[in-house]
Phi, psi and omega in degrees: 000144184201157173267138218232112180311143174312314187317316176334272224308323180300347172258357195312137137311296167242202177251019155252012181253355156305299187321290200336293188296000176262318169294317165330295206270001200045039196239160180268077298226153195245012194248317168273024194320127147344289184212157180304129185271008195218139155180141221307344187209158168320105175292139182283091180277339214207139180241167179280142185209156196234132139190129163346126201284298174005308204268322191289345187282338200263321170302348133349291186273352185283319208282328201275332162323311207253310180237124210258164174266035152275320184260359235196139179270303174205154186280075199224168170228125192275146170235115192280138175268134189274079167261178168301136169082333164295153156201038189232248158343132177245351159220171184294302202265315190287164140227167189237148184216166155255145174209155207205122180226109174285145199314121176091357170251173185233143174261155183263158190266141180214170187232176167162167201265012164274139194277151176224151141215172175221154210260145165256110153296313185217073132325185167163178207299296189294019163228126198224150171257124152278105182229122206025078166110354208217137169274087202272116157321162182215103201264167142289100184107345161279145198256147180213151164299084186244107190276148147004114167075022190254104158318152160194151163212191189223119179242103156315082180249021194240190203253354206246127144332096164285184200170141188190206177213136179253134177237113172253173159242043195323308181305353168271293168311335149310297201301318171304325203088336199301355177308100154279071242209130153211126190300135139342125173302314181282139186317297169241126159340089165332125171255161134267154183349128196265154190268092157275344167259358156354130163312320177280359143247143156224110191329142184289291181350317191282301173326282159343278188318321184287315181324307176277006175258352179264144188289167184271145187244356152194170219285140170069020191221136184200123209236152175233159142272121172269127199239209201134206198274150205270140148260078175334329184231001161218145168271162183205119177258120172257139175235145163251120185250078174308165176314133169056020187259199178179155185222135169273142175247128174320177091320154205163147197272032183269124221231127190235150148222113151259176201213151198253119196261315162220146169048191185234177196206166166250184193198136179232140187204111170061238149279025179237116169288109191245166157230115195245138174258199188290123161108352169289132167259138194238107167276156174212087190283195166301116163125340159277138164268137176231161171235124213238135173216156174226131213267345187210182191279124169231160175253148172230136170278108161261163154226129177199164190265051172301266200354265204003280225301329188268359102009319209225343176069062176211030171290117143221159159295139146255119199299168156259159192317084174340000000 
C-alpha cells in the first residue's frame, strides 16, 4: 500500500491501469468485486461432523501420560470442524472441546470474557467446578455454567479421572475481538461451601422432572430451555426422545452442536448419516437441515447461537435449493 497522488488517476487511460493504481493505493474497486460481498442465501462455511466420546476418552487418558497442569492451562481436545484451513471453530460462533482433569488435580483459576458451559460426562459428589468462589458439584449429565467474566476452576478431589464437554463462544469473541483473559492472583480461587443448587447448575435429576412436565413439540418430543445467569450468546436445550421418536431441525441461520446426555439417537444432517452414543458430539451448522430419531428413550444437549442471532434480527429459515 502506498500513497498514490490524486493527479495519477486523472491520467489513468484506462480501466486497468486504473485497477493498477487503486491496487497501489490499497483500495478494492467495488464494481469487479473478487468474489461477491452479497448473496441470495447464507454460504454454508462448516459441514456436519461427528465425534466420539469412545475415541476422545482414551486420547484423553493417553494425553494424561504426557500432560500435566503445568504444561496444559486445561487438558482438552478442540473439536475443529473438518472443513479445509480450520483448526479452531466447531461452528461459526461455538467451539466445542472434551476435557479431562485427573484424580486428585485442580486446574487453576482464569477468567474471560468468552461465556462457557459444560456437560459432565463421568463426575461425582467430590468433584467440582469452581465459580466464583462457591464450589458446584459436577454429577454426571449436569450442565454447569461459568458466564462472561466468571472465575472458574476445576478440582479433582475424588479418586477417578473426570470428564466431561465444553462449549464456549470463543469463535465470536475472536471475531469480535472483545477477548480478554487473566489468571486468578491466587492459583485457585479460595472456595467456599458447595453450592449444589447454584443458578449455574443444572442437575440432571432436575432436568428429568422438568422434562416430564413439558408439552411435545413434535409426537414423542419434548424439550426445556436451561436458563439461569444471562448468556447473551448461547442457548442451551435438553431435548427428550421416547423410543422411536424423532424431530427436524429447519435450515437456518443458527448454527447447533449437540451432544448425547443418554441412550442414543442417528442423526442425518444434510446428506451425512451419524450413529451418536452417549458423550457424542454432533455439528449442525447454519444452513443445515438435520433429523435426529431415537432407537431408544434419548436426552440430548443443543447448545446455539439462537440469542445472538435474534438479537441481531438475523434468525431466518434458509429456503432449500430449487
Amino acid at each position: 500500500m502506498e500513497s498514490v497522488a490524486p493527479e495519477m488517476f486523472d491520467r489513468a487511460g484506462n480501466m486497468e491501469e486504473l485497477l493498477a493504481l487503486l491496487g497501489r493505493a490499497g483500495i478494492e474497486n467495488g464494481w469487479a468485486k473478487r468474489e461477491p460481498s452479497m448473496y441470495a442465501v447464507p454460504r454454508k462455511r462448516f459441514i456436519a461432523a461427528h465425534w466420539t466420546f469412545a475415541q476422545t476418552r482414551a486420547a484423553l487418558a493417553a494425553a494424561g501420560r504426557f500432560v500435566n497442569t503445568e504444561l496444559a492451562e486445561r487438558r482438552n481436545l478442540i473439536l475443529a470442524n473438518p472443513v479445509e484451513g480450520n483448526h479452531y471453530p466447531t461452528v461459526t460462533t461455538l467451539v466445542s472441546a472434551y476435557q479431562m482433569v485427573k484424580a486428585g488435580e485442580t486446574a487453576r483459576s482464569h477468567r474471560h470474557t468468552s461465556n462457557a458451559l459444560r456437560l459432565v460426562l463421568e463426575g461425582g459428589p467430590d468433584m467440582f467446578t469452581i465459580v466464583d468462589g462457591v464450589k458446584l458439584p459436577m454429577m454426571p449429565n449436569d450442565v454447569l455454567l461459568t458466564p462472561n467474566w466468571s472465575w472458574h476452576a476445576h478440582s479433582n478431589e475424588t479418586q477417578r479421572d473426570s470428564y466431561w464437554i465444553d462449549f464456549l463462544d470463543v469463535p465470536l469473541t475472536h471475531l469480535l475481538g472483545p477477548m480478554f483473559f487473566e489468571h486468578h492472583e491466587d492459583k485457585v480461587e479460595r472456595a467456599g461451601a458447595v453450592d449444589a443448587g447454584s443458578p449455574c447448575r443444572f442437575a440432571f435429576e432436575d432436568i428429568v422432572r422438568r422434562l416430564a412436565d413439558a408439552k411435545e413439540f413434535a409426537p414423542g418430543c419434548r424439550r426445556i430451555e436451561l436458563g439461569g445467569p444471562a448468556m447473551a450468546t448461547i442457548a442451551i436445550h435438553v431435548i427428550r426422545l421416547d423410543a422411536g421418536s424423532s424431530f427436524r431441525d429447519e435450515p437456518s441461520t443458527m448454527s447447533r452442536v449437540y451432544a448425547v446426555m443418554e441412550g442414543a439417537a442417528r442423526a442425518r444432517i444434510d446428506a451425512a448419516d451419524f450413529a451418536a452414543a452417549r458423550g457424542d458430539v454432533i455439528a449442525e451448522p447454519s444452513g443445515c437441515a438435520g433429523e435426529w430419531r431415537a432407537a431408544a428413550e434419548c436426552f440430548l444437549l443443543c447448545v446455539s447461537d439462537e440469542p445472538l442471532l435474534k438479537y441481531l434480527g438475523w434468525l431466518r429459515a434458509i429456503p432449500a435449493p430449487a
